[in-house]
BAFI-3210 file (N, C-alpha, C; in Angstrom, 3 decimals, decimal comma, padded with zeros to 6 digits):
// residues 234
n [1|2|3|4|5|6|7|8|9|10|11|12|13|14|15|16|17|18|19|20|21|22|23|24|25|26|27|28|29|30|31|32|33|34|35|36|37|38|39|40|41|42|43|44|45|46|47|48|49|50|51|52|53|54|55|56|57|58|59|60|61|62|63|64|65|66|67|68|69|70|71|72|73|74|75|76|77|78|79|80|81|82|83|84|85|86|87|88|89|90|91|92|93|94|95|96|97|98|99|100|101|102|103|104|105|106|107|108|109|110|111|112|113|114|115|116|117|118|119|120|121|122|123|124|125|126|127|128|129|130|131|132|133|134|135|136|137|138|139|140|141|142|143|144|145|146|147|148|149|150|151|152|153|154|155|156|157|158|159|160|161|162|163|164|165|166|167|168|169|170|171|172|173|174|175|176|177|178|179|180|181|182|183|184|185|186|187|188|189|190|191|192|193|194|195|196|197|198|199|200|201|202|203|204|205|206|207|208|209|210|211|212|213|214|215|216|217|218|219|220|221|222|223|224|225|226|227|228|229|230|231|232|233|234]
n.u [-009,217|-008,831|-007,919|-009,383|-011,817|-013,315|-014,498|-016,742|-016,846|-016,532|-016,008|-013,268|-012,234|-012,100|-009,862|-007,731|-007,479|-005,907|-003,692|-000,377|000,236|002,669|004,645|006,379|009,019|009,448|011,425|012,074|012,225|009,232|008,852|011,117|012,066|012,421|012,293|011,411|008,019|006,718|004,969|002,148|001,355|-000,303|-001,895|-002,941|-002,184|-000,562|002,247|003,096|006,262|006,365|008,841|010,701|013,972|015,874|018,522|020,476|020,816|019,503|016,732|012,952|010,212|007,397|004,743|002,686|001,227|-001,664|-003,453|-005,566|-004,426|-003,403|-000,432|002,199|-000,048|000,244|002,259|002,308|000,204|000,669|002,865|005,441|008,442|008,781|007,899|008,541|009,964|008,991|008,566|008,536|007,330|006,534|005,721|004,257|001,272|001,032|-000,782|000,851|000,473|000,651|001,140|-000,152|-002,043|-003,284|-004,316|-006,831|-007,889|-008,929|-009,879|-012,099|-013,820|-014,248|-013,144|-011,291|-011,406|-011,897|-009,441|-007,934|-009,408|-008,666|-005,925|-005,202|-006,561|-005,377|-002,785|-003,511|-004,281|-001,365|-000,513|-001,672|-000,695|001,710|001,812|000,016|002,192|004,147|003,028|002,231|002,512|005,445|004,128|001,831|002,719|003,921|000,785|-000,539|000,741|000,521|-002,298|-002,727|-001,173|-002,780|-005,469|-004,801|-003,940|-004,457|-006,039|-009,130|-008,469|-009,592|-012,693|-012,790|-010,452|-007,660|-005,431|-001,883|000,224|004,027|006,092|008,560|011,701|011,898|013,501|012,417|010,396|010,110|011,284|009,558|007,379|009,031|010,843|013,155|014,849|014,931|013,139|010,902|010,408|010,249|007,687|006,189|006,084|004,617|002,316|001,523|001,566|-000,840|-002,241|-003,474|-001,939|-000,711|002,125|004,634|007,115|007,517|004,967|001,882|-001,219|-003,530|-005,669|-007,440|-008,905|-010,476|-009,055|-006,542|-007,056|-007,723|-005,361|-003,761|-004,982|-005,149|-002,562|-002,141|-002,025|-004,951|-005,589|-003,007|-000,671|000,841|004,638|005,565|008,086|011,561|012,655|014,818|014,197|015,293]
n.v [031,841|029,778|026,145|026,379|027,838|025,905|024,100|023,060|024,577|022,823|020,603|021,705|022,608|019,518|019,136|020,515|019,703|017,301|017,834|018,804|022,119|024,765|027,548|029,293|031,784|034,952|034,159|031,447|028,008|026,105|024,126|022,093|022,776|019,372|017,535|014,527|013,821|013,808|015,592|017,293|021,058|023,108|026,462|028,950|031,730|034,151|034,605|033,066|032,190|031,020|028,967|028,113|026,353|026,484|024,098|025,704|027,035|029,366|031,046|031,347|033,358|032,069|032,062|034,060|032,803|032,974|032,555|029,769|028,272|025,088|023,722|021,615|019,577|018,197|016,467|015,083|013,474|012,330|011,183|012,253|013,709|017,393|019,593|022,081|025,073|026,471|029,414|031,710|034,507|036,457|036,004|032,855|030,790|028,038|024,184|021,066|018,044|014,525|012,893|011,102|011,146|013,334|012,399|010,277|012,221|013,463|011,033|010,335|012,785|012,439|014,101|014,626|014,806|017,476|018,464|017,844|019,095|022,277|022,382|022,145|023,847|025,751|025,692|026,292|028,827|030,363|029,230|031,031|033,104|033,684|033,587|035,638|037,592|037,396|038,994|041,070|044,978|046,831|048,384|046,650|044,361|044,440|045,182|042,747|041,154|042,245|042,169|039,346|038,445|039,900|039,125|036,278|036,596|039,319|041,952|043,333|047,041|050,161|051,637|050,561|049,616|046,986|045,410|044,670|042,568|042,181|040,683|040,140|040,853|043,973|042,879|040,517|040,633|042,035|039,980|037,867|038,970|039,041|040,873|043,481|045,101|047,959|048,590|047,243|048,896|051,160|050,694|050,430|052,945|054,359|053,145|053,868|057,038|057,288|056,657|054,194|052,508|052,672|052,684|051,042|049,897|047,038|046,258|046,967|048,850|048,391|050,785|051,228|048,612|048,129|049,509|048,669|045,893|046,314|047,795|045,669|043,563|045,020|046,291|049,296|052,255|054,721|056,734|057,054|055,056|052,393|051,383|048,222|046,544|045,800|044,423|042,053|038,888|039,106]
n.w [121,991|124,459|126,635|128,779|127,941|126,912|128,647|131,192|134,435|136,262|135,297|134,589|137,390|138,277|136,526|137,379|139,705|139,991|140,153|141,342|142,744|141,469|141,598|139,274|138,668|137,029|133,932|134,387|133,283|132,037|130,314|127,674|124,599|123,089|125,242|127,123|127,060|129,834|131,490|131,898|132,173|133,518|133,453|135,184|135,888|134,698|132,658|129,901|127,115|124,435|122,396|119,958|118,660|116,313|113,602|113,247|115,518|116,745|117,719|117,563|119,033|119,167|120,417|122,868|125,858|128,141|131,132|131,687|129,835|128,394|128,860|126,757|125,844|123,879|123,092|125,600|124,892|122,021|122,595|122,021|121,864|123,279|121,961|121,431|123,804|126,688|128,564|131,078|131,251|132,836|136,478|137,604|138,221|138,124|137,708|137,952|136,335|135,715|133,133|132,660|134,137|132,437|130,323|131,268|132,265|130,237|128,545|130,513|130,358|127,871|126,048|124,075|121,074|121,141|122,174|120,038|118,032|118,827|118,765|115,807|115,298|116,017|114,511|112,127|112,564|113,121|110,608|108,480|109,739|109,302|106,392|105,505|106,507|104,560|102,390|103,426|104,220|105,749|107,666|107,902|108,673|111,162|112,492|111,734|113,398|116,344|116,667|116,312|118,529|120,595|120,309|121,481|124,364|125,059|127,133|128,474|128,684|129,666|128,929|125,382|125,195|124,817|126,758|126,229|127,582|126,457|127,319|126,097|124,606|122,347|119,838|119,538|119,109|116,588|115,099|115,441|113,474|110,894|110,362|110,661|113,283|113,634|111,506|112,355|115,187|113,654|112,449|114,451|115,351|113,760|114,156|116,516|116,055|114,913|116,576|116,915|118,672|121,635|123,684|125,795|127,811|128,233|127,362|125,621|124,574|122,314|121,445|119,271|118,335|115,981|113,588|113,869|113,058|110,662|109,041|109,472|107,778|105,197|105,217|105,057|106,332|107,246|105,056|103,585|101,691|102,088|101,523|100,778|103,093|102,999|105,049|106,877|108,930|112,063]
ca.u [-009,736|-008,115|-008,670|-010,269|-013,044|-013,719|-015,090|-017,361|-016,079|-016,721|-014,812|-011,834|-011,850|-011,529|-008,633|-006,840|-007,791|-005,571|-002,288|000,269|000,580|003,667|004,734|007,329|009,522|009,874|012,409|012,196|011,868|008,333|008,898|012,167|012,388|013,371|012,523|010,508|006,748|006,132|003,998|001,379|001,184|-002,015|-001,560|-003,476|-002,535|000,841|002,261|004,704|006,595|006,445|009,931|011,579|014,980|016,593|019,309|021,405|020,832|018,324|015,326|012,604|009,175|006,108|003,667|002,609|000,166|-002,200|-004,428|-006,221|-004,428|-002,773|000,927|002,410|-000,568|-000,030|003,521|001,859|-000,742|001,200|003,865|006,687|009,155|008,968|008,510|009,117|010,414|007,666|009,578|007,358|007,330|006,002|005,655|003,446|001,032|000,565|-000,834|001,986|000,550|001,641|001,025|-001,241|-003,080|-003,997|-005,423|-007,280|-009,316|-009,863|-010,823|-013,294|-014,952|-014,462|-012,550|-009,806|-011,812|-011,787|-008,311|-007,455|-009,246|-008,018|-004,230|-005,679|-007,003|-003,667|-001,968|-004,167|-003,920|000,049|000,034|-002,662|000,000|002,709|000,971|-000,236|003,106|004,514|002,376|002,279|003,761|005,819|003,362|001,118|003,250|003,218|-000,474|-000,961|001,444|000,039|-003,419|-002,568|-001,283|-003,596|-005,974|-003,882|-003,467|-004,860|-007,232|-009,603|-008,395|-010,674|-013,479|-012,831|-008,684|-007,146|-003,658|-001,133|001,693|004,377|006,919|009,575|012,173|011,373|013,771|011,883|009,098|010,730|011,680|008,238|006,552|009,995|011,375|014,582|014,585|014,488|011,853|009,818|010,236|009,383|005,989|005,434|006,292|003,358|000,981|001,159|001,098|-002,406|-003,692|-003,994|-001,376|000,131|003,448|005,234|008,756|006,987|003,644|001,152|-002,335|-004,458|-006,650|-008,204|-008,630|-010,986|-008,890|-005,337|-007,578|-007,979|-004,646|-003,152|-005,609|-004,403|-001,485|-002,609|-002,298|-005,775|-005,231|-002,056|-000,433|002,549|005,299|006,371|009,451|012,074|013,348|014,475|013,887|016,627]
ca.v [030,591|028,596|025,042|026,452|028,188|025,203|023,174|023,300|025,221|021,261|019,999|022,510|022,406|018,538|018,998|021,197|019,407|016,097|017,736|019,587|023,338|025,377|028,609|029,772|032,868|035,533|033,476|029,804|027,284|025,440|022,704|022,552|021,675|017,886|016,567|013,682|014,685|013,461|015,815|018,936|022,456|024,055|027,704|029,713|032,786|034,622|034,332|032,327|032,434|029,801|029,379|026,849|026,287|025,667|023,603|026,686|027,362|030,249|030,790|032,072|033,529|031,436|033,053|034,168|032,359|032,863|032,098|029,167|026,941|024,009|023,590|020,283|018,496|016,911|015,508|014,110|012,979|011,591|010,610|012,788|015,028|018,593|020,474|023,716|025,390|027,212|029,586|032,274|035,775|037,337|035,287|032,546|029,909|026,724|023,149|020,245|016,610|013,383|012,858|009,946|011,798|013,890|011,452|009,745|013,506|013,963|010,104|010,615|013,539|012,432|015,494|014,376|015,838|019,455|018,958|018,263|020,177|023,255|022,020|022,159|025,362|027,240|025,190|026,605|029,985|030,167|028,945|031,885|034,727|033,248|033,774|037,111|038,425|037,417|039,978|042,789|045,889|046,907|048,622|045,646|043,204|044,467|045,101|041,515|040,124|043,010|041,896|037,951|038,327|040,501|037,872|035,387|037,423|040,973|041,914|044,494|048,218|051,492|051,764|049,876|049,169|045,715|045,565|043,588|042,350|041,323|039,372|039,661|042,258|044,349|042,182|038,888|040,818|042,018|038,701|037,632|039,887|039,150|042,150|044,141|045,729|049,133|048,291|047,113|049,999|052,556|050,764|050,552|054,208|054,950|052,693|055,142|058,019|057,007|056,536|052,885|052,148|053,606|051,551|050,786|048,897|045,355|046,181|047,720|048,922|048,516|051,387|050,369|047,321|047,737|050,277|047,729|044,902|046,791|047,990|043,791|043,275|045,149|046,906|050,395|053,291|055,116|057,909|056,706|054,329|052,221|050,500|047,056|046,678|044,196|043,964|040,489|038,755|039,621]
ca.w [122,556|125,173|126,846|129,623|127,233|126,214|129,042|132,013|135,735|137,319|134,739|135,306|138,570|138,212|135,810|138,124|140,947|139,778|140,223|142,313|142,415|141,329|140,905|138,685|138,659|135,253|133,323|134,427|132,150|132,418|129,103|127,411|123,626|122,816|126,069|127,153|127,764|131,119|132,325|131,719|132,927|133,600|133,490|136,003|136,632|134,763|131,147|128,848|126,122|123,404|121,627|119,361|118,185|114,741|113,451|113,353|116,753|116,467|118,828|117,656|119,284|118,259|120,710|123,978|125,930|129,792|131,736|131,076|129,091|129,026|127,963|126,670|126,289|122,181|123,350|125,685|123,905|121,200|123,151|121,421|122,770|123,197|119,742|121,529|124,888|127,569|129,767|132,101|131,195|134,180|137,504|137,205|139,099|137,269|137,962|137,259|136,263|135,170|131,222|132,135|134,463|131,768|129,580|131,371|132,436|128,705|128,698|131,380|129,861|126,320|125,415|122,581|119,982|121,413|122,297|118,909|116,913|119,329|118,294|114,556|114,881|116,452|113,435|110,881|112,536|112,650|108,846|107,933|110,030|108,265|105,088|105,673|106,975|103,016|101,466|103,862|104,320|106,782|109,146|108,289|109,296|112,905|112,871|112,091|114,955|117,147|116,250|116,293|120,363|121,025|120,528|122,464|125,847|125,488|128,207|128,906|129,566|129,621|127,340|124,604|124,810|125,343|127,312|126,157|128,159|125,655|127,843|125,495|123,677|120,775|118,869|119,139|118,538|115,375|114,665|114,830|112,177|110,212|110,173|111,080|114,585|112,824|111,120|113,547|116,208|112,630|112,244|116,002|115,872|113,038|114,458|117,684|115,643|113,763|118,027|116,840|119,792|122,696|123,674|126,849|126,972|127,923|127,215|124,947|124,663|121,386|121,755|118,523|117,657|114,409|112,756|113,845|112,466|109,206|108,811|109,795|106,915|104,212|105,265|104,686|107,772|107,169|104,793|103,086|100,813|102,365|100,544|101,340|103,272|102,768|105,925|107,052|110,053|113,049]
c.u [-008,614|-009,039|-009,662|-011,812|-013,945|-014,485|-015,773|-016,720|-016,221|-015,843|-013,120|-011,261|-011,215|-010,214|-007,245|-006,346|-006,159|-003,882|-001,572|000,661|002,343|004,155|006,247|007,882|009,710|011,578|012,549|011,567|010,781|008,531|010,071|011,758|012,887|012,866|011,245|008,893|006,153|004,899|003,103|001,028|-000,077|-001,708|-002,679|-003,734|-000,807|000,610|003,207|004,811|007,190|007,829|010,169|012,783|015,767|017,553|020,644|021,711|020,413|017,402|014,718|010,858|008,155|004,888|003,870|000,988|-000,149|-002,868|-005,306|-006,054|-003,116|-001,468|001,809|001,864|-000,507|001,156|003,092|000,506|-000,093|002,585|005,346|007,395|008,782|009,029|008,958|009,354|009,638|008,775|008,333|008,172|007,091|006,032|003,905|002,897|000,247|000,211|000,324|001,156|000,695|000,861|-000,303|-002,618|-003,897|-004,910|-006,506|-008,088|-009,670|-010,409|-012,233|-014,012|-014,804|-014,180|-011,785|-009,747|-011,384|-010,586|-007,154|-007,505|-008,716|-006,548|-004,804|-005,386|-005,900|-002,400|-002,216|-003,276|-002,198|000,576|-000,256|-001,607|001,354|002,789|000,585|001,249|004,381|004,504|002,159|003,163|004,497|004,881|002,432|001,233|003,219|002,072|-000,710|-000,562|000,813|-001,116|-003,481|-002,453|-002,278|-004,950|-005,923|-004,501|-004,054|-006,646|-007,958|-009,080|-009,133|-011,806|-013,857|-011,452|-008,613|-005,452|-003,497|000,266|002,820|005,147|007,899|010,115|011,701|012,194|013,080|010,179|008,800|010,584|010,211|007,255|008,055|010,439|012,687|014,120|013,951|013,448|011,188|009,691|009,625|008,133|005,386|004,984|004,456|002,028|000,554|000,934|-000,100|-003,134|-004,571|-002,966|-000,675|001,388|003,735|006,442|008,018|005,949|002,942|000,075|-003,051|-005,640|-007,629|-008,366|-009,465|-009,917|-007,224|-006,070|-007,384|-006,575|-003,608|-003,869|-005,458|-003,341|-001,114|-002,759|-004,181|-005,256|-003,590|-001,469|001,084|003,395|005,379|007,495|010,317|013,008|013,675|014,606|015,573|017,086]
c.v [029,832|027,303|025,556|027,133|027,506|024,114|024,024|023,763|023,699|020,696|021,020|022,242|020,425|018,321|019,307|021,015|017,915|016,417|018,625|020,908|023,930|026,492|029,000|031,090|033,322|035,224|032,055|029,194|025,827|023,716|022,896|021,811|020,265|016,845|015,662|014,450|013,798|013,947|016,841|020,000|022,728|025,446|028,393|030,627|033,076|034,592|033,729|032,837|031,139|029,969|028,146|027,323|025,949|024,970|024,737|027,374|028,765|030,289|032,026|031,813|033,417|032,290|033,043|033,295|032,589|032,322|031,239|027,604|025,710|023,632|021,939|018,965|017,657|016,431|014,576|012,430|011,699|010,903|010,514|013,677|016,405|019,311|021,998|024,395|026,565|027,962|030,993|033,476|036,718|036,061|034,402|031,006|029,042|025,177|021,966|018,658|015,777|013,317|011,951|010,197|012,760|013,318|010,486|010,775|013,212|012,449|009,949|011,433|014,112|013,896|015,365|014,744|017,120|019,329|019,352|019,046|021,710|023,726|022,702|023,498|026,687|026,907|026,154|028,507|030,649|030,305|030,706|033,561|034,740|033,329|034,947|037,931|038,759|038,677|041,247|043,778|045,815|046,914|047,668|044,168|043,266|044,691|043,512|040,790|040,505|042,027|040,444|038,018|038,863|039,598|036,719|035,834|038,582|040,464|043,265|045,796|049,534|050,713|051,216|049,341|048,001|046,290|044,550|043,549|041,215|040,077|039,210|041,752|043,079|043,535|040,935|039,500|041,320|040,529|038,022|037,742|040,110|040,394|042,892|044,621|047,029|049,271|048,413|048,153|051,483|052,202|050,440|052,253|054,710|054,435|053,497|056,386|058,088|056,512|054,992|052,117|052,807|052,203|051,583|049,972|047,540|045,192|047,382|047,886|049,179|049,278|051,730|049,758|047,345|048,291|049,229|046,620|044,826|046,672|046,219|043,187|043,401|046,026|048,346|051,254|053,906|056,759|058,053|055,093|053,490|051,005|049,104|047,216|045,413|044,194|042,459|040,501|038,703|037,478]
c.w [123,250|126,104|128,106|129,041|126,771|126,898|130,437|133,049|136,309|136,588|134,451|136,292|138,393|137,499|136,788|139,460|141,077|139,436|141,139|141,565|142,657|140,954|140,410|138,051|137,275|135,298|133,529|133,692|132,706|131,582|128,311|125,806|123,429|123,773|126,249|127,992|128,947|131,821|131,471|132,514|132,841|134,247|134,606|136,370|136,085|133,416|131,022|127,569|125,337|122,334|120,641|118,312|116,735|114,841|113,647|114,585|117,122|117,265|118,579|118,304|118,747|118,652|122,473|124,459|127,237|130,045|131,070|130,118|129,071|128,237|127,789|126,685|124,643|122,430|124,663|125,595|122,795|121,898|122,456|121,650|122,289|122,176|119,887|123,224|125,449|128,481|130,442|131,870|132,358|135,376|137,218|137,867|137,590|138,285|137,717|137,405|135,505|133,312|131,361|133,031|133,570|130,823|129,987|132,182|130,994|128,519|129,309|130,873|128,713|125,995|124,226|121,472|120,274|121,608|121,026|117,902|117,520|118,809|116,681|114,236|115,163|115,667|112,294|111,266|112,393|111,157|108,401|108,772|108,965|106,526|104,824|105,528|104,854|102,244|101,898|103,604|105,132|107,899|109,429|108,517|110,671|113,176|112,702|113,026|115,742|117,570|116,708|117,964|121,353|121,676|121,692|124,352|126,270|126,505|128,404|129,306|128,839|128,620|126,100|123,856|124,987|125,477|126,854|126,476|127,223|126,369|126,906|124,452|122,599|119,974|118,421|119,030|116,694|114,774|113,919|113,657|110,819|109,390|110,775|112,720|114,094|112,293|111,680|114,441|114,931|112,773|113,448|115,897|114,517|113,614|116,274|117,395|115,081|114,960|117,434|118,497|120,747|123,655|124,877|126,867|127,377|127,691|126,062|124,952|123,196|121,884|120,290|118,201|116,237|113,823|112,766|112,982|110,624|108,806|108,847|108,542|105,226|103,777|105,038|106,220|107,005|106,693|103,593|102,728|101,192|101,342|101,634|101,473|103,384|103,870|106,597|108,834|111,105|113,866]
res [x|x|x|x|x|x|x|x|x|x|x|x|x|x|x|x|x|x|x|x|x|x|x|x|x|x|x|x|x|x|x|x|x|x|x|x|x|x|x|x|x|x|x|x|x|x|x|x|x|x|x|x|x|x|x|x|x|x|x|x|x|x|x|x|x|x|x|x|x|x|x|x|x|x|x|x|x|x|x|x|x|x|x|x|x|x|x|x|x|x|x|x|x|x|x|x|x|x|x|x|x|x|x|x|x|x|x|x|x|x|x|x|x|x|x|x|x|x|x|x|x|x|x|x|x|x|x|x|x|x|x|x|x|x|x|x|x|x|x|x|x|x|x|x|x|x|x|x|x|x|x|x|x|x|x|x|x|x|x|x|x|x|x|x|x|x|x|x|x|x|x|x|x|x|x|x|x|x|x|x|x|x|x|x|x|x|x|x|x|x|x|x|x|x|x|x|x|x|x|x|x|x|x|x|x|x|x|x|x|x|x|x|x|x|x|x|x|x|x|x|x|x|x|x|x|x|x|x|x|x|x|x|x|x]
***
């Protein structure tokens, strides 16, 4: 689910209509952690990559996000800096407007509910991977990240596949599913051997999604018994 799923093509278009277009090259930075929320992106057509920083000076990969939705709109909403840094994975056409232009669309067509409970709901979900990832195994720690972006971003290919363009290294994809690098590239490597995935270096294709679903579920390849691995996050 993104914001554009969520409202009418008249009321899109009006959203999209109420600001200036911009396109931004793979690697430029759309929203920076910390900073003042002036404005909002409206995604269009490309991908990002959602990051945030620690005290230790750490950066890690929250999620990927496309088409459709709208970046930086609860800072400016609430009118609090930056809780995390947007930078463009692939090449990418976005809308750019003012903070107060945005509120006063979702004023106009009484949106603030859906915007929030949307926020809510990609809170909840976050907690609930974060929670999962605890108790898995190895291989079902990357079926649930898999599974989780998949969601996010994946799109239609053949039959009954979804592509997914990661936009980011295998380490911060590691990172993600808190796990070692090693790690992570072993239970990539099983979840292609069990024709649950077929890999690419920035991309992947879930060419099952029930049987990844299952396995993100309770950490189990089909047919065998895996240990938990205590790999930590890179």
């Amino acid at each position: 689910m993104n914001f554009r799923s969520l409202v009418p093509a008249d009321v899109w278009r009006d959203l999209i209509g109420r600001g200036r277009r911009r396109t931004y090259s793979p690697g430029s930075v759309l929203l920076i952690q910390g900073e003042s929320p002036d404005c909002v992106i409206v995604l269009l057509d490309g991908l990002v990559k959602v990051t945030q920083g620690n005290e230790d000076g750490d950066e890690l990969t929250l999620m990927l996000r496309g088409p459709g939705e709208v970046l930086g709109e609860m800072g400016a909403l609430l009118g609090r800096p930056r809780s995390a840094t947007v930078t463009a994975a692939y090449r990418c056409a976005t809308v750019v407007l003012p903070a107060h232009a945005f509120r006063q669309f979702l004023k106009r067509h009484r949106l603030d509910e859906k915007i929030y409970q949307l926020t809510v709901e990609r809170l909840n979900s976050h907690e609930r991977l974060h929670a999962d990832l605890r108790r898995l195994s190895r291989v079902g720690r990357m079926a649930r990240v898999v599974s989780h972006i998949a969601d996010e971003v994946g799109r239609p290919h053949g039959p009954a596949g979804l592509l997914v363009e990661l936009g980011m290294a295998r380490p911060e994809l590691a990172a993600m599913a808190s796990m070692s690098r090693s790690s992570a590239l072993a239970a990539l490597s099983e979840l292609q051997s069990a024709d649950i995935l077929t890999l690419g270096r920035r991309h992947l294709v879930v060419d099952d999604t029930v049987r990844l679903r299952a396995v993100a579920r309770n950490g189990r390849l089909p047919g065998r018994i895996d240990r938990a691995d205590g790999g930590q996050a890179m």
